[in-house]
MIDO-609690 format. One record per atom (N, C-alpha, C, O): x, y negated, z; residue in one letter. Coordinates in steps of 0.1 Angstrom, whole numbers, padded with zeros to 4 digits, always signed. Each point is the difference from the previous one (the first is absolute). Example, Ala and Ser with C-alpha at 12.3 -4.5 7.8 and 13.67 -1.06 7.14 Angstrom:
+0132+0057+0078a
-0009-0012+0000a
+0009-0012+0000a
+0010+0000+0007a
-0014-0011-0014s
+0009-0011+0000s
-0008-0011+0008s
+0005-0011+0001s
This chain:
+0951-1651+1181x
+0004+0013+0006x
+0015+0002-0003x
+0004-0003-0011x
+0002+0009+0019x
+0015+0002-0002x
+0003+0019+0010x
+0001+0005+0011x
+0000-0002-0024x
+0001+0015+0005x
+0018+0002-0002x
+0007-0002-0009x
-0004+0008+0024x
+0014+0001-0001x
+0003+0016+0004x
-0006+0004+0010x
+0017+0006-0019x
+0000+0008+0006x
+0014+0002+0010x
+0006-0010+0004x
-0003+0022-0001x
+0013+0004+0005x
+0008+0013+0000x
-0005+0011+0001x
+0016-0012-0001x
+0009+0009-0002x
+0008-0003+0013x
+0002-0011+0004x
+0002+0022+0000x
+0009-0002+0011x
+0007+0016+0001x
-0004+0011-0005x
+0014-0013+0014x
+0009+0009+0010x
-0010+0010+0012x
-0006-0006+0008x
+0005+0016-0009x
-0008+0006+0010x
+0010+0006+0014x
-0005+0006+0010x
+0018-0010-0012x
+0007+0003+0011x
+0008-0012+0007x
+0012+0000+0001x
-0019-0007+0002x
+0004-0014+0008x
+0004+0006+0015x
-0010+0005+0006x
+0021-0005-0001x
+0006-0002+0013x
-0015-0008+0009x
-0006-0008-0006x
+0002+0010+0021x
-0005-0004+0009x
+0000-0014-0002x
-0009-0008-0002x
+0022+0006+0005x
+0000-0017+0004x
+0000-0009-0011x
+0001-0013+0001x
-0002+0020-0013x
-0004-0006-0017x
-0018-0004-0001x
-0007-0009-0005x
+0003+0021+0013x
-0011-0001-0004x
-0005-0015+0003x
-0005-0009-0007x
+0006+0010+0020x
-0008-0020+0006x
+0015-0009-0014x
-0006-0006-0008x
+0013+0006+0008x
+0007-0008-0011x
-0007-0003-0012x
+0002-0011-0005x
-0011+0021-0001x
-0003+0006-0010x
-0015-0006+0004x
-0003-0006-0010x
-0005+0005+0017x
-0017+0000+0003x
+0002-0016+0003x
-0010-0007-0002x
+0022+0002+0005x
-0001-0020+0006x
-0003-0004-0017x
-0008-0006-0006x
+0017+0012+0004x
+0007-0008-0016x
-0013+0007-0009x
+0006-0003-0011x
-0014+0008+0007x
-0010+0002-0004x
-0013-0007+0006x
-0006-0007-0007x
+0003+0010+0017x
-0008-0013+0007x
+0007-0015-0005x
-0009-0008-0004x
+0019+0005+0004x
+0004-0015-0009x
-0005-0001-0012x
-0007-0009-0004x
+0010+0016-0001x
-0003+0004-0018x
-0013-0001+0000x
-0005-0011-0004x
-0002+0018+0009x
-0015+0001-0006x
-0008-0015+0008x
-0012-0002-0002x
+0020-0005+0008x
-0013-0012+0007x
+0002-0008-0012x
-0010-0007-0002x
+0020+0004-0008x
-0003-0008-0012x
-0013+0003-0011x
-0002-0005-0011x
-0005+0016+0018x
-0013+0005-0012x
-0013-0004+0007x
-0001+0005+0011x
-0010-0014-0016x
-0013+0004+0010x
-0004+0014-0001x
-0003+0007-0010x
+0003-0003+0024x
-0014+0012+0006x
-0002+0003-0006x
+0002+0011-0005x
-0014-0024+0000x
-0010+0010-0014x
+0000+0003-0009x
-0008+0007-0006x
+0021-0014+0001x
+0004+0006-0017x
+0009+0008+0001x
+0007-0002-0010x
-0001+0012+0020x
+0011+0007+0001x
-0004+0016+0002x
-0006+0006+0009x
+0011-0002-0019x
-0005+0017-0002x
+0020+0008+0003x
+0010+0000-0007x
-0013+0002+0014x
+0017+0010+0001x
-0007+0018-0005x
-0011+0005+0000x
+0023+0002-0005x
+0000+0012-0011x
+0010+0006+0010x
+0009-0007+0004x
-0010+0020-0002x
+0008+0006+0008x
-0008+0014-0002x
-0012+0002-0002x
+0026+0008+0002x
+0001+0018+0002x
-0004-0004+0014x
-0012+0002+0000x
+0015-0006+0012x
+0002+0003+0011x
+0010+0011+0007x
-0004+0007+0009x
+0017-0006-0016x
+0006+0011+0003x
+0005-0012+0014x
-0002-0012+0002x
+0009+0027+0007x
+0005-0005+0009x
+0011-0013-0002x
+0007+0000-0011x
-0005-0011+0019x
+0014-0012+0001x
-0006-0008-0007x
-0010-0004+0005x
+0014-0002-0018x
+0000-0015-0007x
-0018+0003-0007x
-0008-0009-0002x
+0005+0020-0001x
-0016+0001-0007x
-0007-0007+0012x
-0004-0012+0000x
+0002+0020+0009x
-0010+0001+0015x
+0006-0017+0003x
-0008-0010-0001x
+0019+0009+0005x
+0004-0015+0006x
-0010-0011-0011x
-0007-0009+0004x
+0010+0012-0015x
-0009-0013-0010x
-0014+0003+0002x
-0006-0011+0001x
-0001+0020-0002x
-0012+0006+0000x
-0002-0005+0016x
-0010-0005+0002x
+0017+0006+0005x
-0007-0010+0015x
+0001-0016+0005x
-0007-0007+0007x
+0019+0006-0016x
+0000-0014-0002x
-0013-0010-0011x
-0006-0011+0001x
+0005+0020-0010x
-0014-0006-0008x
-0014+0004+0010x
-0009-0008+0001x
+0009+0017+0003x
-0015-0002+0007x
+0008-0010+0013x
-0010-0006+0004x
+0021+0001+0006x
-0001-0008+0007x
-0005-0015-0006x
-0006-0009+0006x
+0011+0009-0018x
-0001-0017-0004x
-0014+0001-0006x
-0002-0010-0007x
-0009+0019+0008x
-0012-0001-0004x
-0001+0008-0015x
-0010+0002-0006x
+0024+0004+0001x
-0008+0000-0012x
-0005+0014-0008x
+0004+0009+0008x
-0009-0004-0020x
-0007+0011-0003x
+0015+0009+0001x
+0011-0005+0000x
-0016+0019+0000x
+0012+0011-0001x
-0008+0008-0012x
-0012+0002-0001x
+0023+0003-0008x
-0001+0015-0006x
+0008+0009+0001x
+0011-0002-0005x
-0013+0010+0008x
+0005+0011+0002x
+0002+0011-0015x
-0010+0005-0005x
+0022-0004+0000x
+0001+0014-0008x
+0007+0003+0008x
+0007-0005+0008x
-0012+0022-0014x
+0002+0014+0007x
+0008+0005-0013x
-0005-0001-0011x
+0019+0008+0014x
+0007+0006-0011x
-0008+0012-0006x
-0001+0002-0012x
-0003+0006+0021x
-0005+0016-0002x
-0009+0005+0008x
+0000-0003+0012x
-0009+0011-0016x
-0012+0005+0010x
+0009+0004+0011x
-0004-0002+0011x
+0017+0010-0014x
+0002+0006+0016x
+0009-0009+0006x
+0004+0007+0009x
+0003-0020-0008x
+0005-0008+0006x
-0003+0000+0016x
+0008+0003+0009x
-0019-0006-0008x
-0005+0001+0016x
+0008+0012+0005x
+0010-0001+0006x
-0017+0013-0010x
+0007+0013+0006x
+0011-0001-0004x
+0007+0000+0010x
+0000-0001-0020x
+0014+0008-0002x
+0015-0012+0002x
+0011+0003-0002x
-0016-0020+0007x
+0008-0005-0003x
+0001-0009+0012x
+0010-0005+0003x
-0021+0003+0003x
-0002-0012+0013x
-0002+0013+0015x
-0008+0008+0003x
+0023-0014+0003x
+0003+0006+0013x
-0008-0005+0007x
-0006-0010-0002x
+0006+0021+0012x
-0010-0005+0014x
+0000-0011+0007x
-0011-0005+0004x
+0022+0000-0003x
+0000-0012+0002x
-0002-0017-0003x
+0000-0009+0007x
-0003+0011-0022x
-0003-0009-0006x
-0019+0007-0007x
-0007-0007-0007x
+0005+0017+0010x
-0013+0002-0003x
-0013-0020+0011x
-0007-0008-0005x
+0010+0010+0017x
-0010-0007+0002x
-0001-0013-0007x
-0011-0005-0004x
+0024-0003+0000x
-0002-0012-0005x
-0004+0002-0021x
-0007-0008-0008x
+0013+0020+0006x
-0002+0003-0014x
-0015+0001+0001x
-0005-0007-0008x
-0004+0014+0015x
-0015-0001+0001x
-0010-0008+0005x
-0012+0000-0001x
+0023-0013+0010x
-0002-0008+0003x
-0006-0015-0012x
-0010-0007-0001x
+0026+0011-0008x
-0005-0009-0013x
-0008+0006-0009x
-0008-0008-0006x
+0007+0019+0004x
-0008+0006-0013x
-0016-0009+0006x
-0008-0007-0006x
+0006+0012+0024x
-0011-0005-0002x
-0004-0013+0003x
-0011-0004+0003x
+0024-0004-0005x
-0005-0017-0002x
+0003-0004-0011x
+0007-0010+0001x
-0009+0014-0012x
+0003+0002-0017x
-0013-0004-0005x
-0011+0004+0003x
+0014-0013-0012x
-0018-0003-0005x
+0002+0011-0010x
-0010+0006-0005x
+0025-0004+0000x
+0000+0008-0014x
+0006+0014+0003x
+0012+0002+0004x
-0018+0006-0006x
+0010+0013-0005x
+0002+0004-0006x
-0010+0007-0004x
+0022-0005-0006x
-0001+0008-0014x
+0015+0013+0006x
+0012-0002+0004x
-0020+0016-0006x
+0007+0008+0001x
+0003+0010-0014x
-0008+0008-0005x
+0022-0011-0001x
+0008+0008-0012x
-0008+0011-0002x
-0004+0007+0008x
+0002-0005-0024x
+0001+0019-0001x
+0005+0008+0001x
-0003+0011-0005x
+0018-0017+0013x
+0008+0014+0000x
-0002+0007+0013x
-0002-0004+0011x
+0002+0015-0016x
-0003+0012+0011x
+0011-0006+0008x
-0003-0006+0010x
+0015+0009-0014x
+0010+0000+0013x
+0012-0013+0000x
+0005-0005-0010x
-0003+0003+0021x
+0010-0012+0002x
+0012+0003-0004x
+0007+0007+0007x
-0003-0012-0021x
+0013+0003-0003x
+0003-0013-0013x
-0007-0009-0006x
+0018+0012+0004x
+0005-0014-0008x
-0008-0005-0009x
-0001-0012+0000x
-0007+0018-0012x
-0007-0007-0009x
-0011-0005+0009x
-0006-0010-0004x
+0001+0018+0018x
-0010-0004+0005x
+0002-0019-0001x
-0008-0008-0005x
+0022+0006+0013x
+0001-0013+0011x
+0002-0009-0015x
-0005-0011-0002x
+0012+0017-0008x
+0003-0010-0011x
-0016-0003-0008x
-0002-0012-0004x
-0007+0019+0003x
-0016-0006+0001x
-0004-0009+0008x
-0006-0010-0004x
+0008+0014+0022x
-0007-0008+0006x
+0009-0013-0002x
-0004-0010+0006x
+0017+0009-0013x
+0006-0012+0004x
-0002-0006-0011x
+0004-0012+0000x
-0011+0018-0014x
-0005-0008-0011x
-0012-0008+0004x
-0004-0009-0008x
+0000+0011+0014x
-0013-0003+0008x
-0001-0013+0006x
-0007-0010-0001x
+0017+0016+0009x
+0005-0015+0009x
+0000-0012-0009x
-0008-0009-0002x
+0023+0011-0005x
+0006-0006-0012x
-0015-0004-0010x
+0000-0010-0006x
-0010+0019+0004x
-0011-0013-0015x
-0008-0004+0011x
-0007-0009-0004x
+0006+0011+0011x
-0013-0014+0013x
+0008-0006+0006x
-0007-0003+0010x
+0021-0001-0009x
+0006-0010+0006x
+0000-0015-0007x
+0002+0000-0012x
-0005-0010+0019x
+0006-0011-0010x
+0016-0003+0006x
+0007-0007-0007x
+0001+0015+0025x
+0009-0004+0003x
+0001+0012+0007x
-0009+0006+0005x
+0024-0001-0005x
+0003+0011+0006x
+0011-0007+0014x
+0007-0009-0002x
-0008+0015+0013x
+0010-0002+0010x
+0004+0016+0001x
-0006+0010+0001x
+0018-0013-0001x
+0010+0013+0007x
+0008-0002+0008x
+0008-0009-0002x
-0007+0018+0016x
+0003+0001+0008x
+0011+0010-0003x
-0004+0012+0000x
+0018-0016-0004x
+0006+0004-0008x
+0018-0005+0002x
+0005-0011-0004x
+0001+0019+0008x
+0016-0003+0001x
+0010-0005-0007x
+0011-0005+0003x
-0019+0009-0020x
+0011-0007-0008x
+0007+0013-0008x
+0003-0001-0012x
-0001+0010+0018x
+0009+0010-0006x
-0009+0005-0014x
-0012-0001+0001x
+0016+0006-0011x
-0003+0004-0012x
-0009+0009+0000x
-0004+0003+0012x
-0002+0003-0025x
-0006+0010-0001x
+0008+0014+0003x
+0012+0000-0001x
-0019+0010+0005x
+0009+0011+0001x
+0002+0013-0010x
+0007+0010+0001x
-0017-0017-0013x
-0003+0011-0010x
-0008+0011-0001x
+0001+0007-0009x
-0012-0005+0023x
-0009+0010+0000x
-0011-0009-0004x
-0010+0007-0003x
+0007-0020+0001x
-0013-0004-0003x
-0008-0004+0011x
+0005+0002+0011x
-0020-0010-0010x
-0003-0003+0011x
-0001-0010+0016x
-0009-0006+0006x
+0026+0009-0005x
+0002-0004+0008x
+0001-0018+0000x
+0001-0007-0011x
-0002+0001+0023x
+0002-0014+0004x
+0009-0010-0012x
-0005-0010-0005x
+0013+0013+0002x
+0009-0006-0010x
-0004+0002-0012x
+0001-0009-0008x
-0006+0021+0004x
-0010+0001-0015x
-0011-0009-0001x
-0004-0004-0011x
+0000+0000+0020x
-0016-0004-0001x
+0006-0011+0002x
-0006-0007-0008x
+0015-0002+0012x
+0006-0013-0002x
+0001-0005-0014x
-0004-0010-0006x
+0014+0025+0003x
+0004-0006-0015x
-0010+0000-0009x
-0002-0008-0009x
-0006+0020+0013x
-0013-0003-0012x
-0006-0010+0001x
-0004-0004-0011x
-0001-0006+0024x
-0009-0009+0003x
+0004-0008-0012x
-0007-0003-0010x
+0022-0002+0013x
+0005-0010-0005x
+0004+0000-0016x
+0000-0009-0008x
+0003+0021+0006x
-0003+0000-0015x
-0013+0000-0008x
+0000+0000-0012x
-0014-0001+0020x
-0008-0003-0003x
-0008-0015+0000x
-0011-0004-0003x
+0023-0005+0007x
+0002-0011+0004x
-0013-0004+0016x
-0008-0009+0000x
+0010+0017+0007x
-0013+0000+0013x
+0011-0005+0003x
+0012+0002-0004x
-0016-0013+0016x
+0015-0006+0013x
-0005+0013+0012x
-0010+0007+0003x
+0025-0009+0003x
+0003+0009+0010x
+0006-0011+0012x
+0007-0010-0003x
-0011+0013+0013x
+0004-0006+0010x
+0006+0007+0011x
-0007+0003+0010x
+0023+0000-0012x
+0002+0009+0010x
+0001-0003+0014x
+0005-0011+0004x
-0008+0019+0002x
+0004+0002+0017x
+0008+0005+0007x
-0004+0009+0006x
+0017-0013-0005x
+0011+0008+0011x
+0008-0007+0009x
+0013+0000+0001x
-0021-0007+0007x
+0004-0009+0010x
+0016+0005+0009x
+0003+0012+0002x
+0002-0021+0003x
+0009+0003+0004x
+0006+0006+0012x
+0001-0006+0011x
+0004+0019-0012x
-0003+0008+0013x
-0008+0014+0002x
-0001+0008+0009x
-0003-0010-0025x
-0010+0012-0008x
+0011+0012-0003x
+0010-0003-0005x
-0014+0016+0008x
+0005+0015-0006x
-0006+0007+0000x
-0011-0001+0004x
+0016+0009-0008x
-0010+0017-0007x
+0009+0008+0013x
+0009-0002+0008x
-0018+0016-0011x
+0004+0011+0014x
+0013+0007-0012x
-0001+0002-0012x
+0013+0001+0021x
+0015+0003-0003x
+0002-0008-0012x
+0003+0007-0009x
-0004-0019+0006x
+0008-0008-0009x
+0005-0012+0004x
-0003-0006+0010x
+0012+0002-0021x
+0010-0011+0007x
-0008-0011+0000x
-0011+0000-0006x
+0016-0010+0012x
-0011-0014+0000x
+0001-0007-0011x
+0010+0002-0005x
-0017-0010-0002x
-0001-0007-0010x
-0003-0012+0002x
-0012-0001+0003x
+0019-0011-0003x
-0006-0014+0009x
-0010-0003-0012x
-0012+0002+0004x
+0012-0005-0017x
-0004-0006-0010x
-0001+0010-0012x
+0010+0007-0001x
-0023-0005-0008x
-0005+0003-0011x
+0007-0009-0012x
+0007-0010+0001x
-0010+0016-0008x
+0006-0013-0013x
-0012-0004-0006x
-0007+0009-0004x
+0002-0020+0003x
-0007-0009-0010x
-0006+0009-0014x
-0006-0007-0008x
């Protein structure tokens, strides 16, 4: 069994996203089907893209939920049908005890990630932490100080919504 989770960017530019869904579909056909468990929040961009990429290649999904009110207070209308889409093709659900979605919330659900991972992929630019915690670049650096491998994703051609382009992540 090879449980991988992810960390990603939730503001991927349109034409990132198919950039972003090929190159994960690559990644994951080196695992068999049946020993492949993917770990995903399912937030909108790099969560939901991995969380569809593991049920395409066959394999189990879990779903953490940051906070009881996430659904309501955090997932736009627009990304509601695919976010209920995966919860209900999730063998697993584990939803946080925090009442509300807010930073200690995501820094639990992303401990979470981080102790049932044996491999983290992040869908991930490279730019640093930002000092609020949580975010995409924290959960890198934590993986790896925990000695988990990380396999990042930022193929070329990949950006975030109003930021500059980044061809390459650093190692």
């Amino acid at each position: 069994m090879t449980t991988i989770a992810v960390t990603g960017h939730t503001d991927l530019t349109e034409g990132s996203v198919l950039l972003v869904r090929a190159a994960l579909t690559k990644l994951l056909k080196q695992y068999d089907a049946g020993d492949l468990v993917g770990v995903s929040c399912i937030a909108r961009g790099a969560d939901s893209l991995f969380a569809e990429a593991v049920l395409a290649a066959g394999g189990r999904l879990v779903v953490v939920i940051p906070s009881q009110d996430y659904r309501r207070s955090k997932v736009k209308p627009d990304h509601e049908p695919l976010f209920d889409r995966l919860v209900e093709a999730a063998d697993e659900l584990l939803v946080m005890d925090h009442e509300t979605a807010n930073r200690p919330a995501y820094e639990a659900a992303n401990a979470v990630l981080l102790e049932r991972a044996d491999r983290l992929v992040a869908v991930w630019n490279g730019e640093p932490p930002g000092g609020k915690g949580g975010g995409t670049a924290d959960v890198v650096v934590e993986a790896r100080e925990a000695g988990l491998p990380v396999d990042v994703v930022w193929p070329d051609g990949t950006a975030r919504v109003g930021r500059r382009l980044i061809s390459r992540p650093p190692d």
